[in-house]
Structures are given as C-alpha cells and as structure tokens.
C-alpha positions as CSV (number, residue, x, y, z in Angstrom):
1,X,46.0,47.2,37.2
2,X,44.9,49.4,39.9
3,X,41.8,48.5,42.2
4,X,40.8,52.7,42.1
5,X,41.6,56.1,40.8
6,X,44.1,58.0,42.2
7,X,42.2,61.1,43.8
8,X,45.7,63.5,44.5
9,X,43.6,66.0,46.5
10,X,42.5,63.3,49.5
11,X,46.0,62.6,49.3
12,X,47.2,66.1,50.0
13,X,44.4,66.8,52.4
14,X,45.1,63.5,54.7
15,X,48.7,64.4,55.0
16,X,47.8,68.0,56.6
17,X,45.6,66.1,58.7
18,X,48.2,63.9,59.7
19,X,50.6,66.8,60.3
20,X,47.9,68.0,62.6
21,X,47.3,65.0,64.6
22,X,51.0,64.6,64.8
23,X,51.6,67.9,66.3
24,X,48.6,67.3,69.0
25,X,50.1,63.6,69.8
26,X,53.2,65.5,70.3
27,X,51.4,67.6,72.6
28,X,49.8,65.0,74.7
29,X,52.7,62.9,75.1
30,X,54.8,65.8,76.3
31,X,57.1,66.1,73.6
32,X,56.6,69.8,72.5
33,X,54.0,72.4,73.0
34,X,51.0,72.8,70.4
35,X,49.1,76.2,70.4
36,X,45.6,75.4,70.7
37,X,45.3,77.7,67.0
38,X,47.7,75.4,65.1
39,X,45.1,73.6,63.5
40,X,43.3,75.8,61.8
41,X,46.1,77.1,59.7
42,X,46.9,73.8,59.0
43,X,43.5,72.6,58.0
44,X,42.8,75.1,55.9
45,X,46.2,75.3,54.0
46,X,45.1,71.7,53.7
47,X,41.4,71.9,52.4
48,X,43.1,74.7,49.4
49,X,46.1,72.7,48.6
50,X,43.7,69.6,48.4
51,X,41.0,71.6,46.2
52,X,44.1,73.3,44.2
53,X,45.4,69.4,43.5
54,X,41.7,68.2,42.9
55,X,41.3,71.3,40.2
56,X,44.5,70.7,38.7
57,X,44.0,65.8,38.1
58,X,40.3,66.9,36.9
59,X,41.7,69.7,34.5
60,X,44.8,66.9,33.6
61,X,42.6,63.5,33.3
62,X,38.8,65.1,32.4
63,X,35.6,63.4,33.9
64,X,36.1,59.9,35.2
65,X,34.5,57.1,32.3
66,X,31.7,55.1,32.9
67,X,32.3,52.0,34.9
68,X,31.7,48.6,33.0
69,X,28.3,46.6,33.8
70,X,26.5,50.3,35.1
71,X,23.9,52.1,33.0
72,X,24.6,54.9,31.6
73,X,23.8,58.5,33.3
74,X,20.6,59.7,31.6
75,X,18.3,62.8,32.8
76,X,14.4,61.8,33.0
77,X,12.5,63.3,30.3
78,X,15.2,63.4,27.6
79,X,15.8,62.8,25.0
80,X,16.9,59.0,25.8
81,X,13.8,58.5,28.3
82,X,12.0,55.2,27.9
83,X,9.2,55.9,30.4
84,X,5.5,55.2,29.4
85,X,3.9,57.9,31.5
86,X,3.4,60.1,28.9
C-alpha cells in the first residue's frame, strides 16, 4: 500500500531542478562551463512540463477522496451548516 499519492508533476519539476543544479556543480567544480542564463530555460521548461503532467494525473485520476477519520469539506452557511447563530 502506498504511504502517499503519486503527484507526477513534482516529479517532473524536481528532475529539471536537478538538471540545473547538476549543471552549476559542474560549473563549480570545474568540469564544464555553465552560462549564467541556463537556468531559466531550464526552470521554466520545468514549471510547464510539471503543470502539463499535473493537468494531465488530475484530468486521468479526478479530485483526490476524502481521507478516512477527517470531516468532510462543507461551506459555512449551507446547506449542511449546523451553526446556532442564526
């Protein structure tokens, strides 16, 4: 049984992170030269392949259930509102 969901589009996003911390260790160690500019490519062809994968397990698997032993999500004042300060 797994412990958590399985969020895809953290996934996807922390790789390009790691790709861009990679290429800056390389850079500090000596290895290779990194442009300063790298980055941002990276990070944003990150953040919209992340979103894209997000878009795509929420279209796939629908909203997340409830999680046992926690109330259920109601608005106040409707129709399921218990409140006495009417």
């Amino acid at each position: 049984m797994l412990r958590h969901e399985f969020h895809p589009g953290k996934l996807v996003l922390g790789l390009f992170l790691l790709i861009a911390a990679v290429a800056y260790a390389g850079d500090a160690g000596g290895i290779w030269d990194t442009p300063w500019f790298v980055a941002f490519p990276l990070l944003l062809a990150g953040l919209l392949l992340g979103g894209a994968a997000a878009a795509v397990s929420y279209g796939i698997r629908g909203r997340p259930a409830a999680r046992p032993g926690r109330p259920a999500d109601r608005t106040p004042g409707g129709p399921a509102d218990d409140s006495t300060d009417a």
